[in-house]
C-alpha positions in Angstrom: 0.0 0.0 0.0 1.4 3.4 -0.8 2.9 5.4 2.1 0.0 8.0 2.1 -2.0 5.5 3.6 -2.6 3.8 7.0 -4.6 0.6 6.9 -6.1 -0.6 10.1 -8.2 -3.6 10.6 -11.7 -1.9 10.2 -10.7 1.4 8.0 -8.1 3.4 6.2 -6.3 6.7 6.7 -5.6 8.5 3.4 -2.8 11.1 4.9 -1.2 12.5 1.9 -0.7 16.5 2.7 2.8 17.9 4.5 0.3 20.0 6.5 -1.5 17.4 8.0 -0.4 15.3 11.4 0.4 11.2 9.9 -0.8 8.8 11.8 0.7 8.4 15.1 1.1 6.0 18.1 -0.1 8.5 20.8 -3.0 9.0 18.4 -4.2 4.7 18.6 -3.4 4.7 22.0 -5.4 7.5 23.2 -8.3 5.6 21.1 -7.4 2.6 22.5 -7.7 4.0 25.7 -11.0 5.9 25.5 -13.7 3.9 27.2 -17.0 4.7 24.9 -18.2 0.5 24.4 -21.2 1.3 27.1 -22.3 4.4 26.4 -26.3 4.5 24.5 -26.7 6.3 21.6 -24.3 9.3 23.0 -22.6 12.2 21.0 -18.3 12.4 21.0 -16.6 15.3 19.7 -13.1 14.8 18.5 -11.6 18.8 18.9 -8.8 18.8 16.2 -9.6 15.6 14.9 -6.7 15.7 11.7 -7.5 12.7 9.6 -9.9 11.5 10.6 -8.4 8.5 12.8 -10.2 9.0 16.8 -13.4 9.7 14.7 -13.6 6.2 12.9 -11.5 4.5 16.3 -14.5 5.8 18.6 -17.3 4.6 15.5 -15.5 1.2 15.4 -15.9 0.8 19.4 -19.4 1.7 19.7 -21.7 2.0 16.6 -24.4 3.5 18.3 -22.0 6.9 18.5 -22.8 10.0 16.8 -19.5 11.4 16.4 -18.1 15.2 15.0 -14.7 16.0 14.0 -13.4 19.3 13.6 -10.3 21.0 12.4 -9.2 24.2 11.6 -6.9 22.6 8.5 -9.0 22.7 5.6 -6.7 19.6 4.0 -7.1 17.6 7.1 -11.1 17.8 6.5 -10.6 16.8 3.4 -8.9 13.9 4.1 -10.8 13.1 7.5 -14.0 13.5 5.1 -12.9 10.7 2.4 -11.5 8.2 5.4 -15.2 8.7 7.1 -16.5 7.9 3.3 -14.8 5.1 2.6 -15.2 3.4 6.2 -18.2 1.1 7.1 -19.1 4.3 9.7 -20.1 6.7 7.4 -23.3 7.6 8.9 -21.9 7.8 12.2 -19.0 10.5 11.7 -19.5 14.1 10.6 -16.1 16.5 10.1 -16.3 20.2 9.9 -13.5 22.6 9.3 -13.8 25.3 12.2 -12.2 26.3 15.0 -13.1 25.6 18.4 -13.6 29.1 19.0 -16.2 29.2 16.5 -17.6 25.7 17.1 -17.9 26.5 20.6 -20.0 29.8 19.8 -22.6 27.7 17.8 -22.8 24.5 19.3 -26.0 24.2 20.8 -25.2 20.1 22.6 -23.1 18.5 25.5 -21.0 15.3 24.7 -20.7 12.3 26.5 -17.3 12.3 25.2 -15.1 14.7 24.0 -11.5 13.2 22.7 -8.4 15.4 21.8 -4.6 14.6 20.7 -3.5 18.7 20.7 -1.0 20.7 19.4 1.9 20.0 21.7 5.4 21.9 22.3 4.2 25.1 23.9 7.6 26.0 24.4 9.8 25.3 22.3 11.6 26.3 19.2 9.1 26.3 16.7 9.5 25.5 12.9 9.3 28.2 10.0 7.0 26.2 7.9 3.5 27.6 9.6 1.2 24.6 8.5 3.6 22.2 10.6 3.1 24.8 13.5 -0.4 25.2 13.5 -0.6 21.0 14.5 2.7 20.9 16.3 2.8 23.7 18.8 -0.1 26.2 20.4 -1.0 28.3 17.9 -4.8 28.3 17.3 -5.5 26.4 20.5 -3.7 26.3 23.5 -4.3 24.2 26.4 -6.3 26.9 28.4 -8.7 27.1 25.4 -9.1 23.4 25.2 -10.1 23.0 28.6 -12.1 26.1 28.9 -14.1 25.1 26.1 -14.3 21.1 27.2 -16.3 22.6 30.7 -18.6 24.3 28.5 -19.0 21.4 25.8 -18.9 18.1 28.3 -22.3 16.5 29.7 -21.5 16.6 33.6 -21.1 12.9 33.5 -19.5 12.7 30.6 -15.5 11.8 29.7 -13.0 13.8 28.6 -10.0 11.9 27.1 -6.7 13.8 26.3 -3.2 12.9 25.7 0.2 15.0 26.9 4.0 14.2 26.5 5.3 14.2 29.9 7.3 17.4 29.9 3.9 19.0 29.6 2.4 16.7 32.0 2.8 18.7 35.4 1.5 22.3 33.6 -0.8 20.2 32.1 -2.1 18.8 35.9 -2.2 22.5 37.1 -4.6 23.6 34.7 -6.7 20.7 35.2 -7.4 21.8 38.7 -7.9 25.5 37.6 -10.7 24.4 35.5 -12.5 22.4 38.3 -12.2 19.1 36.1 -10.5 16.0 37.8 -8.7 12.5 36.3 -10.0 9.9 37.5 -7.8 7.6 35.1 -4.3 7.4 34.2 -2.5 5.8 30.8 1.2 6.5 31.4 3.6 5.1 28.4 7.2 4.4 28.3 8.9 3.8 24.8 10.9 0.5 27.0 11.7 -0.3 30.4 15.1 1.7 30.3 14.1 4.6 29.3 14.4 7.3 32.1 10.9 9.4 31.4 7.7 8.5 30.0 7.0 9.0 26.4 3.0 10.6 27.0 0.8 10.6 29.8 -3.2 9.7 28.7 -6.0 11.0 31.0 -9.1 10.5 31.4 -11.4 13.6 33.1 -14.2 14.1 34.8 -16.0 17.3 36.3 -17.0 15.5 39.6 -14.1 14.8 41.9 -13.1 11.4 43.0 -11.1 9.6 45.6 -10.0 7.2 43.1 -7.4 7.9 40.3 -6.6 4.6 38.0 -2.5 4.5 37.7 -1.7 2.4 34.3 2.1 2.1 32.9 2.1 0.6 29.5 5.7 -0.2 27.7 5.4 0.1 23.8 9.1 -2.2 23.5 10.5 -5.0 26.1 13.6 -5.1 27.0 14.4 -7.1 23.7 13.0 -3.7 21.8 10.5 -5.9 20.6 6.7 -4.7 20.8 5.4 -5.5 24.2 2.8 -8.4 24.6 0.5 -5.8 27.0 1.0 -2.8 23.7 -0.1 -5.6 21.5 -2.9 -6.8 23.3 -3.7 -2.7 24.0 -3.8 -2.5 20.1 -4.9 -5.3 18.7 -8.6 -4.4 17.3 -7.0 -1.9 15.4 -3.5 -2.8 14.1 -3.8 -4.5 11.4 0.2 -6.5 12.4 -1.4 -7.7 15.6 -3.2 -10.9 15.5 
């Protein structure tokens, strides 16, 4: 299959624009992680959803979902738009290209789930190509808006999955309790067992406060640097490589 594609075991990812985040591991495993098999005919919102890929990962886990993607990148609609087409979840999944700023001013619904892998690297160096900015670093959403806008958005029992690289992790836990929202679970991934810090750190948040937080580690590579048997068994509705 040519490289602008992704094939999973259910659906596709047609990624071909330089603009536009590829695939990714955080991306699966924050899918992966997102507990949505139970809810009844709910609504999900995917804030920046890029190609397309939480979208048709939530549809694949419960088909009863009615799920909305949006992005500020025009190319990533399109391509989240075509992946939704040629998926068996079609009429589950609608993208739109807006901001959350603007989404948040029309939206007239709360969400039992809202999902988001956003723009990372607040700090650092950033690159001089601004379309690789826009989905890298906090340009057009930072993490103040996100979670601003996911109190206003979120059902009061519903779930809020996010996922942070660790150097963001503790800024990331501060704002969290500005915003009166609380985890209640955990995902913490390592690349391998000798690496010093975690790779990204997966949440799962609540508005109502609870005594009990859910601590996961999960290593992507054993000490052989071979793919874990807990990563594939994490994976393996999706990948197509995992039996």
């Amino acid at each position: 299959m040519p490289k602008d594609f992704f094939a999973f075991k259910q659906f596709t990812i047609y990624q071909p624009y330089a603009d536009v985040m590829k695939v990714s591991t955080d991306s699966v495993l924050l899918g992966c992680f997102a507990n949505v098999e139970n809810i009844n005919q709910g609504n999900a919102l995917d804030i920046g959803c890029g190609t397309g890929l939480l979208c048709l990962m939530l549809a694949q886990k419960n088909r009863s979902l009615k799920i909305i993607g949006i992005d500020i990148n025009a190319n990533a609609c399109e391509c989240a738009q075509y992946n939704v087409k040629q998926s068996p979840f079609y009429q589950q999944i609608e993208i739109s290209n807006i901001s959350l700023k603007n989404f948040l001013n029309k939206s007239n619904i709360s969400y039992d789930v809202i999902i988001s892998n956003p723009p990372y690297f607040s700090n650092s160096l950033q690159s001089q190509r601004t379309e690789k900015n826009i989905y890298r670093h906090q340009q057009e959403m930072t993490y103040e808006e996100l979670l601003k806008s996911v109190n206003v958005l979120l059902k009061d029992d519903g779930l809020f999955y996010v996922v942070i690289p660790y150097y963001e992790e503790k800024q990331f836990r501060t704002l969290i309790n500005d915003h009166n929202l609380y985890i209640h679970k955990t995902l913490i991934v390592w690349a391998h067992p000798k690496k010093q810090y975690p790779h990204i750190f997966i949440f799962e948040i609540q508005k109502h406060s609870s005594e009990y937080n859910h601590i996961q580690n999960l290593y992507i590579y054993n000490d052989q640097f071979r793919y874990s048997e807990e990563y594939l068994n994490f994976t393996k509705e999706f990948y197509l490589f995992v039996k």
